[in-house]
C-alpha positions as CSV (number, residue, x, y, z in Angstrom):
1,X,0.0,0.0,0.0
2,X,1.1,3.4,-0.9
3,X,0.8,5.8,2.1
4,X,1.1,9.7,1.7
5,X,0.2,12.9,3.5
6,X,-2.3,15.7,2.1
7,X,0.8,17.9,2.8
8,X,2.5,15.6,0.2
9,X,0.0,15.8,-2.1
10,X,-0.1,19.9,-1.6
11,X,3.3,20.2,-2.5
12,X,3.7,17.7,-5.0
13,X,1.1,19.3,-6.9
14,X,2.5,23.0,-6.4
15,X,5.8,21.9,-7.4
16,X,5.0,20.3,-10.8
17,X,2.3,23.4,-11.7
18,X,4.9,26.1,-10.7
19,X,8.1,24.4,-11.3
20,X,9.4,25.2,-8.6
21,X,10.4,24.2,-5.0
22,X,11.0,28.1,-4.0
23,X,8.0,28.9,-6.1
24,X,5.5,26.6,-4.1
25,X,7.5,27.1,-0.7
26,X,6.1,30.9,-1.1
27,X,2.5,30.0,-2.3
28,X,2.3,26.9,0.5
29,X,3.4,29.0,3.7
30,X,6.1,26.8,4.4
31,X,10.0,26.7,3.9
32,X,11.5,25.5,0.8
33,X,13.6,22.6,2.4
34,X,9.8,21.5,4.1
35,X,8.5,21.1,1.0
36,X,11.6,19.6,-0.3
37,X,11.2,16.9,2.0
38,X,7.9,16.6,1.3
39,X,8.5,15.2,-2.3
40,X,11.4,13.4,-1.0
41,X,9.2,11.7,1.3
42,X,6.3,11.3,-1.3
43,X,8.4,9.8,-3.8
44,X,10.1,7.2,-1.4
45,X,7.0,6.2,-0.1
46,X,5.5,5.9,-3.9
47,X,9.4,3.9,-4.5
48,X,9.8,5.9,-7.8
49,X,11.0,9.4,-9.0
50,X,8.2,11.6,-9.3
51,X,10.3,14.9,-10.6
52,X,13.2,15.6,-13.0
53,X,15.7,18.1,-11.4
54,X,18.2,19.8,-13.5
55,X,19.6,22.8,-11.8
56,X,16.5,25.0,-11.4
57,X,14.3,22.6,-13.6
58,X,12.0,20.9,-12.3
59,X,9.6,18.7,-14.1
60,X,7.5,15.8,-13.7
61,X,8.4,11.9,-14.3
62,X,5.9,10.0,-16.5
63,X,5.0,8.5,-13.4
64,X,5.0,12.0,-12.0
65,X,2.3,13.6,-14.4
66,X,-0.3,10.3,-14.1
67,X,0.3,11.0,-10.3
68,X,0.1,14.7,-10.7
69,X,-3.5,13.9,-12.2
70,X,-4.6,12.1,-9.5
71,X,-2.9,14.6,-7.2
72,X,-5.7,17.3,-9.1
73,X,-8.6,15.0,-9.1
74,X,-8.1,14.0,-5.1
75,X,-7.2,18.3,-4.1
76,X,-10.7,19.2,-6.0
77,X,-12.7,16.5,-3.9
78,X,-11.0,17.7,-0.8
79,X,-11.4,21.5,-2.0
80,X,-15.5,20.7,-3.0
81,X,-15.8,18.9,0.2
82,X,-14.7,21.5,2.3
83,X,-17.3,23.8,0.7
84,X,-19.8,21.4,1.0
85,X,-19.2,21.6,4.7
86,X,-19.1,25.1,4.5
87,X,-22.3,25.8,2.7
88,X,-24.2,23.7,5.2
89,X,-22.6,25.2,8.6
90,X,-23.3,28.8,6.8
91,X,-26.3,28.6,4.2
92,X,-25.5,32.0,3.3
93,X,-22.2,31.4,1.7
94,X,-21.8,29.9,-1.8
95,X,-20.9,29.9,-5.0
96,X,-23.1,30.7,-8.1
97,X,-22.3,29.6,-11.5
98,X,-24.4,32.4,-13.5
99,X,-24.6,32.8,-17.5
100,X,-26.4,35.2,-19.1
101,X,-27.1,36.9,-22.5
102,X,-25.8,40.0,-23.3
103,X,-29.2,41.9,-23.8
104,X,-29.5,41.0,-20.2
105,X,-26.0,42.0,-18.8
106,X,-26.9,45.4,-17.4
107,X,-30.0,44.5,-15.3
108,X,-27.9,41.4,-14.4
109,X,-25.5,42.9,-12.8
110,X,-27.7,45.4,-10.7
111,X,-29.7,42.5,-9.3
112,X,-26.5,40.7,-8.5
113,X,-25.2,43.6,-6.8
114,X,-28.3,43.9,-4.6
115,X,-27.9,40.3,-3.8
116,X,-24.7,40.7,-2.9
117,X,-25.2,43.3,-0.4
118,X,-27.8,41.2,1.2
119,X,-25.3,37.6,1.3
120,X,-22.2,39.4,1.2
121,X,-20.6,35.9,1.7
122,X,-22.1,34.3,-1.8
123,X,-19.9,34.2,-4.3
124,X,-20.3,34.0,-8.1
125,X,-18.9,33.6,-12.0
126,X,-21.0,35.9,-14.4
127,X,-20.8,35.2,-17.9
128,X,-22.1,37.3,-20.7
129,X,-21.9,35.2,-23.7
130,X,-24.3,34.5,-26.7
131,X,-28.1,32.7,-26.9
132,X,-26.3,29.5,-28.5
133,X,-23.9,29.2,-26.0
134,X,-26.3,29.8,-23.1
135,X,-28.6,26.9,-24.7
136,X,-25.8,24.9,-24.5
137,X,-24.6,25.6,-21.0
138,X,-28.7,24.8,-19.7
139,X,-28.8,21.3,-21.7
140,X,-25.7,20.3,-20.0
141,X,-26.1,21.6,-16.5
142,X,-23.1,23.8,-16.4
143,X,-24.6,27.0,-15.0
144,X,-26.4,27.3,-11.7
145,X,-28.5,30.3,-13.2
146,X,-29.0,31.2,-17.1
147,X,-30.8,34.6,-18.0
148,X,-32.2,35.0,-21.5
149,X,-33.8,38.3,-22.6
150,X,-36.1,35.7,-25.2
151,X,-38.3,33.0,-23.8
152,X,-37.1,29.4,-25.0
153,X,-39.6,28.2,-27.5
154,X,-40.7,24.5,-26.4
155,X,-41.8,22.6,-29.3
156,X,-44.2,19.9,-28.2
């Protein structure tokens, strides 16, 4: 079994996105010879090189990117969860996916900055983009609010 700490996992992935041990030492809070260590660690616990050093260099085994990608895939659970937990402890604060047509932009973005006065600890993405790409965005489920200026017509 392969055992490693979040803290690995943290600095594994800030090493191989910023190349750099100084780089993520800055970003993670901690020194640069802790986060060293970290990937030391990491890799002898995994038993293979995860990174490539040469001189300032630093990039990622092959073994090192398919573990970077599971390195992303396991920080955005973690990250998701720990909103999760948030948005139930504190129903006020969230985050809104919105998309919305550009006819509808400027009242938009006066209703949003009402509600944001009112749940100053919501957050949210506003997209102005085209009818199409809206339509496209609703069918697929990747917007938490869409806001035509034209009713959809339904056939039957």
């Amino acid at each position: 079994m392969i055992n490693y700490t979040l803290k690995q996992l943290y600095s594994f992935e800030a090493v191989v996105r910023l190349k750099s041990f100084t780089k993520a030492s800055k970003e993670l809070n901690i020194t640069q010879p802790a986060v060293y260590m970290q990937i030391q660690q990491l890799t002898q616990n995994i038993g293979t090189d995860l990174v490539n050093t040469k001189g300032k260099r630093i990039s990622p085994t092959h073994i090192g990117k398919q573990f970077y990608q599971t390195c992303l895939a396991v920080i955005k659970t973690l990250e998701q969860s720990k909103a999760d937990i948030e948005q139930t402890l504190n129903p006020d604060s969230g985050h809104l996916e919105i998309s919305v047509a550009t006819t509808t932009n400027s009242f938009v973005s006066r209703a949003l900055a009402q509600f944001k006065k009112q749940h100053p600890k919501m957050t949210f993405h506003l997209e102005v983009t085209n009818r199409q790409l809206l339509l496209e965005k609703l069918s697929h489920h990747n917007a938490d609010l869409v806001i035509m200026g034209e009713p959809l017509k339904i056939c039957p």
